[in-house]
C-alpha positions in Angstrom: 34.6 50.7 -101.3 34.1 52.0 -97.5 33.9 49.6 -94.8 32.7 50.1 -90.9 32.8 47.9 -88.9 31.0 48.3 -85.2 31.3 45.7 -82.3 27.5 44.7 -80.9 28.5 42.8 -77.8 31.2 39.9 -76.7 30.8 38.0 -79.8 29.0 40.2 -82.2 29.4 43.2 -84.6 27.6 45.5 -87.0 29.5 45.6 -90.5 28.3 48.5 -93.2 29.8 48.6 -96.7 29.4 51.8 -99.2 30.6 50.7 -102.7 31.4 53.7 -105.3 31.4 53.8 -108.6 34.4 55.9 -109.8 34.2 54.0 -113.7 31.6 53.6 -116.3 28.1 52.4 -115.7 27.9 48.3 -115.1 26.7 46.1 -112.4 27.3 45.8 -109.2 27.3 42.0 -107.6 28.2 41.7 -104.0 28.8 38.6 -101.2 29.8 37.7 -97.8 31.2 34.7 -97.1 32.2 32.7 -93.9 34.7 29.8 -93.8 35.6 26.7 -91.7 38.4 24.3 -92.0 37.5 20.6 -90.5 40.2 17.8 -90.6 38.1 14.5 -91.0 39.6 13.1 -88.1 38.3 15.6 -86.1 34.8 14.7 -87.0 35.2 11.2 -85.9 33.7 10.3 -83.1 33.2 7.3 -81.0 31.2 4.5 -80.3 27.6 6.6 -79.6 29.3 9.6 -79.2 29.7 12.1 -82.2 32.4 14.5 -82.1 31.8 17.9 -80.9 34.1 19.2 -84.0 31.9 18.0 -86.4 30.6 21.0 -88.7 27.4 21.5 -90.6 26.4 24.2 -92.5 22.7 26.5 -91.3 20.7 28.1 -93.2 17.4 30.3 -91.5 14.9 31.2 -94.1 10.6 31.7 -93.9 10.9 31.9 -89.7 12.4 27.5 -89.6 15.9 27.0 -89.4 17.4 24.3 -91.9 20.1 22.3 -91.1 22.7 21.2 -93.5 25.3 18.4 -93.2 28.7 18.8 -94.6 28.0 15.4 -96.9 24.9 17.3 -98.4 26.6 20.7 -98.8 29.7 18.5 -100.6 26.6 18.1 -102.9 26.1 22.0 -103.9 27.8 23.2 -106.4 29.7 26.1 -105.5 27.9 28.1 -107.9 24.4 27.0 -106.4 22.8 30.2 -104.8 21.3 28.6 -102.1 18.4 28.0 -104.5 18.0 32.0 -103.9 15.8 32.3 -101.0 15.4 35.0 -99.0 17.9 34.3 -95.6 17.5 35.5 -92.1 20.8 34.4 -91.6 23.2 31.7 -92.9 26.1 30.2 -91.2 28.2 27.2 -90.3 28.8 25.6 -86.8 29.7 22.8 -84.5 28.6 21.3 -81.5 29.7 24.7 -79.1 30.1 27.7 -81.3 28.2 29.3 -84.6 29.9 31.5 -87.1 26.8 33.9 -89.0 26.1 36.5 -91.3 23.1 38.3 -90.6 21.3 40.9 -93.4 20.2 43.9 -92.8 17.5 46.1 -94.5 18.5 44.9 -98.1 16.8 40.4 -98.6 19.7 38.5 -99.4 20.2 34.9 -100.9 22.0 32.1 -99.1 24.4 29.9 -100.3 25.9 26.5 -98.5 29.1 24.3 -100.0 31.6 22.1 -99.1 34.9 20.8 -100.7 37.5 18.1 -100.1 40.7 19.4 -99.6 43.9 17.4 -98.6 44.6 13.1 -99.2 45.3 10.3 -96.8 45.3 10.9 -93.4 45.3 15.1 -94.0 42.3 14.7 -95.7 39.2 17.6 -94.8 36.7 19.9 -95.5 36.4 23.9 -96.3 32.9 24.7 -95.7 31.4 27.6 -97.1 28.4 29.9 -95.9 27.6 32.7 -98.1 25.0 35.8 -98.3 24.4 37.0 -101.9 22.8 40.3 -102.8 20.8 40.7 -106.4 22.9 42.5 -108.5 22.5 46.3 -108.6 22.9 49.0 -111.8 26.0 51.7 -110.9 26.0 54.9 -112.8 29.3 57.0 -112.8 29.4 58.3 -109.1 26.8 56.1 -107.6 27.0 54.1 -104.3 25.7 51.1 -102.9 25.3 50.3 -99.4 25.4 47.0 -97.8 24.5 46.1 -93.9 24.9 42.9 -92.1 25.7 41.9 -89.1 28.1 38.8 -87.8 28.6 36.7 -84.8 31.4 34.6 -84.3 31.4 32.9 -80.6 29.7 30.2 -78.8 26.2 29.0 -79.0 24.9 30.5 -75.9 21.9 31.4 -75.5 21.3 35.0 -74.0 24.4 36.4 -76.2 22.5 34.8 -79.4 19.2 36.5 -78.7 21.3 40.0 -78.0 22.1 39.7 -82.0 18.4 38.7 -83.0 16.0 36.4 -82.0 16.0 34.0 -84.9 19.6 32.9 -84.0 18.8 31.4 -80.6 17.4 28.9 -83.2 20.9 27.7 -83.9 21.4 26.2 -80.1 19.5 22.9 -80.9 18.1 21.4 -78.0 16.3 18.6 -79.6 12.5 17.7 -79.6 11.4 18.6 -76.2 13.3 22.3 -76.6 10.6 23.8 -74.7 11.5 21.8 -71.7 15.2 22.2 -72.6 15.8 25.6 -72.3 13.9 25.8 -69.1 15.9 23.5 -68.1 19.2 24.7 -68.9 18.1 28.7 -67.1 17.6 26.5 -63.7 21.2 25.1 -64.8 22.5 28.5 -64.6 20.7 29.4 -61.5 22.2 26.7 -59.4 25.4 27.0 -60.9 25.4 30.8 -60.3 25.2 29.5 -56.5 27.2 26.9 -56.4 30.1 28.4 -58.6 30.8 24.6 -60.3 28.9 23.6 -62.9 29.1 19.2 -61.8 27.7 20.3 -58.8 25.3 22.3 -60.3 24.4 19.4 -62.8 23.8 17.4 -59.9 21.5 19.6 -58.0 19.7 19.8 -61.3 19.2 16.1 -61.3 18.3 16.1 -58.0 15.4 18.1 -58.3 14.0 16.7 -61.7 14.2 13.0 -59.8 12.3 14.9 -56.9 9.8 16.8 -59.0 9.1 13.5 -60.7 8.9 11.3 -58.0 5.3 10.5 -57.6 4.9 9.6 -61.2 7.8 7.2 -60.4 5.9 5.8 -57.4 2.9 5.4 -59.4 4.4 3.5 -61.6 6.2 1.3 -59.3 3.3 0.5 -56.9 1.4 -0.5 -60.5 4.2 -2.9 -61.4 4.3 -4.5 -57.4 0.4 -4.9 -58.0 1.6 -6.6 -60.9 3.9 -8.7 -59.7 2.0 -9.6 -56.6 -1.2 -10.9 -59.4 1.4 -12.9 -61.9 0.6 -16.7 -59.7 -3.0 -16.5 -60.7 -2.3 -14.6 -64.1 0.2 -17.7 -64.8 -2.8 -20.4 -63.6 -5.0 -18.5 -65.6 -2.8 -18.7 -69.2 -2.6 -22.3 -68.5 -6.0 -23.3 -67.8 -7.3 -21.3 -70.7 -4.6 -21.8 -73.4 -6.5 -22.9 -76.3 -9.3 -20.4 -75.5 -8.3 -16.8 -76.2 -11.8 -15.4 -75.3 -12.4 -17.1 -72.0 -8.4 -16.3 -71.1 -8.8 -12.3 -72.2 -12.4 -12.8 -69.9 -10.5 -14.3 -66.7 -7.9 -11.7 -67.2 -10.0 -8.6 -66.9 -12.1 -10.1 -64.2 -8.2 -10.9 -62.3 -7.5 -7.3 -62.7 -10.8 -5.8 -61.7 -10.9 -7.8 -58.4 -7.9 -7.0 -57.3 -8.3 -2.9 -58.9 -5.2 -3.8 -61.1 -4.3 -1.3 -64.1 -1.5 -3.3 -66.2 -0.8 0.0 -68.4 -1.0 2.3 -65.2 2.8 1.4 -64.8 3.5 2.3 -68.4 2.0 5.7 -68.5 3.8 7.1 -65.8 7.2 5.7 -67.3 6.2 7.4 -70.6 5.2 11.0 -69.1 8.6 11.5 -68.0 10.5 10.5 -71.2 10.1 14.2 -72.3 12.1 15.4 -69.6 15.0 13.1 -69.3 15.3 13.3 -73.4 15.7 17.0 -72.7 18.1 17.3 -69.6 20.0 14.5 -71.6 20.1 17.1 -74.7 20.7 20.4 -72.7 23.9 18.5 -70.8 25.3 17.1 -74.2 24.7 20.3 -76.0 25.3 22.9 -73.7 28.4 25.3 -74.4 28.7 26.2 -70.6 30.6 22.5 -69.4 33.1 23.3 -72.4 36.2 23.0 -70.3 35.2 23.6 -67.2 36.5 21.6 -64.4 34.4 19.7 -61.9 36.4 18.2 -59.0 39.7 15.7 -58.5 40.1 13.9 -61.7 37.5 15.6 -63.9 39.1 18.7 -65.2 36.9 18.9 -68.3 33.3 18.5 -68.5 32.8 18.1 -72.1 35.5 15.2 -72.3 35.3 12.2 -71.3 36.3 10.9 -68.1 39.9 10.2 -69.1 40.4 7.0 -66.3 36.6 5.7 -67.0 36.1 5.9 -63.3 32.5 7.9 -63.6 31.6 5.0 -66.2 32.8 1.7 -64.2 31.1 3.1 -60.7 28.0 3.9 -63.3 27.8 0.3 -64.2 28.4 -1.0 -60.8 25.5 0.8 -59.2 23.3 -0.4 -62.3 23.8 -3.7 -61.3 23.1 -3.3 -57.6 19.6 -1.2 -59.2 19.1 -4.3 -61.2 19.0 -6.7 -57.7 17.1 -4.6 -56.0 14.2 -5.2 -59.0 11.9 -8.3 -59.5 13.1 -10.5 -62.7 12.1 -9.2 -66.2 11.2 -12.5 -67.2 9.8 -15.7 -65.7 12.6 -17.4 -67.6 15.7 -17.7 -65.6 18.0 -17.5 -68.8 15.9 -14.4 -70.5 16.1 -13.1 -67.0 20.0 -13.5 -66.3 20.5 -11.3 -70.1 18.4 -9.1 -69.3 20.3 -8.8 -65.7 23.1 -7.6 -67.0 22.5 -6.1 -70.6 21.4 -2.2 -69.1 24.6 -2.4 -67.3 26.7 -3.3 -69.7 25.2 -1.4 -72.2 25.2 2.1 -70.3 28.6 1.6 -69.0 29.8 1.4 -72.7 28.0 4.3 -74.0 29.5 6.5 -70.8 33.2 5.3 -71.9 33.5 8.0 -74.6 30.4 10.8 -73.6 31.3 13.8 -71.8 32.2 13.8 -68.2 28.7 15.6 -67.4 26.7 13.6 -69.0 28.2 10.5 -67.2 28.1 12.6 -64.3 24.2 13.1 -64.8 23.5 9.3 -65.3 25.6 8.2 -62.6 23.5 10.4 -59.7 20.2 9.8 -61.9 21.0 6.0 -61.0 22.0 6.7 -57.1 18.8 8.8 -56.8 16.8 5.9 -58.8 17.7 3.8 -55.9 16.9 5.3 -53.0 13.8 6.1 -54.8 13.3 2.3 -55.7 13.8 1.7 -51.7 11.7 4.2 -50.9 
């Protein structure tokens, strides 16, 4: 057997093998494999934050990219062939970085497993990811030959597409991908300015709050219309509450007199989900904060803050949000939970999520305000 093995870029190289048949006639059956070692304590995360460690097996066949959890690949037996379809590529990664055999010329079949190994607290997983050619007939003096290619590095974008196309598939961004990845270029562009990428993620917040501004005013003048209706809209529920009909009636006729649109304060709210799901996404998934520093304190951005000070100042300017907003309910006890629940609640999940993210919510909150007083 004769193996060459090329580098392709950073991350990536070309690997050719020639097997020779120097013995009798018989068959030829030939695999590559990858491997990855996971302790389980590694893939424990906390509270609403998964670990970044956590591995899962991928598996890119008929142009979709399937995605394969160690529990389910613990499922496989190892003999399993992938139930032999043709592969694009197979693979296992993490959170940041992708291991992945890629063929070339000659279809291959995948294969995915997973095996306890260890007891106790040692306990873990190897996961497998294998490519397995059909077998091939090897007269005296015959060869084979075998390409593939291989990347082992992190899940970045422009160095996955430099080793083909289908891989960029491997960087999940989420639902709202399309509005992910141009988000995360315009990342790169302000942090190719600013040289930091928290200050970069902060410009990047900036502008989405900007660019969405007026469907954020919108929506806010609809709910002050709102509010400024709710007396007579109260009068009204009384004085027809056995009446249904005649209440719906008085309603619409409330809303058309004073040109009131009680769902034009939802729509606007729901047109920019898209984009917040997806800078949320791109920031929690993105390889480029992995260890890098931001400023003082903060000396990884894919950790989390290690003194909770980005999560505590996060809470504290949610409450001073929440006072500068009418009451969510008439109710003066409904309203006083309410008060203090989005506080509480996003200063908890910010205690264990990386730095940038907390970063992000924290100036998504300041700009909210000065929006909100504007």
């Amino acid at each position: 057997m004769h193996r060459t093995v090329k580098p392709l870029t950073q991350f990536a190289f070309s690997v050719s093998t020639r097997v020779i048949n120097h013995g009798p006639a018989g068959e030829l059956r030939a695999s590559q494999g990858v491997y990855h070692w996971i302790p389980r304590k590694q893939e424990e995360g906390q509270f609403f934050s998964q670990s970044w460690r956590r591995a899962e097996g991928l598996c890119h066949f008929s142009g979709r990219l399937q995605h394969q959890p160690r529990e389910e690949m613990s499922k496989l037996g190892a003999d399993n062939n992938g139930i032999a379809r043709n592969a694009e590529y197979v693979g296992l990664a993490n959170m940041y970085f992708l291991q992945a055999l890629v063929p070339q010329g000659e279809q291959a079949a995948w294969h995915l497993h997973a095996e306890d190994r260890g007891t106790g607290a040692d306990v873990g997983s190897v996961l497998f990811a294998q490519l397995s050619w059909q077998p091939v007939q090897l007269g005296t003096g015959e060869s084979h030959d075998y390409r593939g290619l291989s990347y082992f590095g992190p899940k970045h974008a422009s160095h996955l597409a430099a080793v083909t196309p289908d891989l960029k598939d491997a960087l999940d961004l989420g639902t709202c991908a399309i509005i992910a990845r141009g988000l995360l270029k315009l990342l790169h562009a302000l942090q190719s300015l600013v040289t930091n990428w928290g200050v970069a993620i902060m410009l990047l917040t900036l502008i989405v709050r900007t660019a969405l501004f007026p469907l954020l005013a919108r929506s806010m003048k609809s709910m002050a219309a709102m509010q400024k209706v709710k007396p007579e809209l109260d009068a009204i529920n009384e004085k027809f509450a056995d009446d249904s009909n005649a209440r719906g009636l008085a309603t619409m006729e409330l809303y058309r007199r004073h040109g009131v649109n009680p769902v034009a304060g939802c729509l606007p709210q729901l047109a920019q989900l898209p984009v917040w799901w997806a800078l949320y996404t791109t920031l929690q998934t993105s390889v480029e904060i992995y260890h890098q520093p931001f400023a003082l304190w903060i000396h990884d951005l894919s950790a989390p803050d290690p003194f909770f000070i980005l999560p505590l100042v996060l809470g504290a300017v949610m409450v001073v949000q929440q006072k500068l907003m009418p009451p969510a309910s008439p109710d003066p006890m409904q309203a006083k939970i309410m008060f203090w629940f989005l506080p509480i609640f996003l200063t908890a999940i910010s205690l264990f999520l990386p730095a940038g993210l907390a970063l992000y919510m924290l100036v998504n909150r300041v700009l909210a305000i000065i929006q909100q007083r504007i």
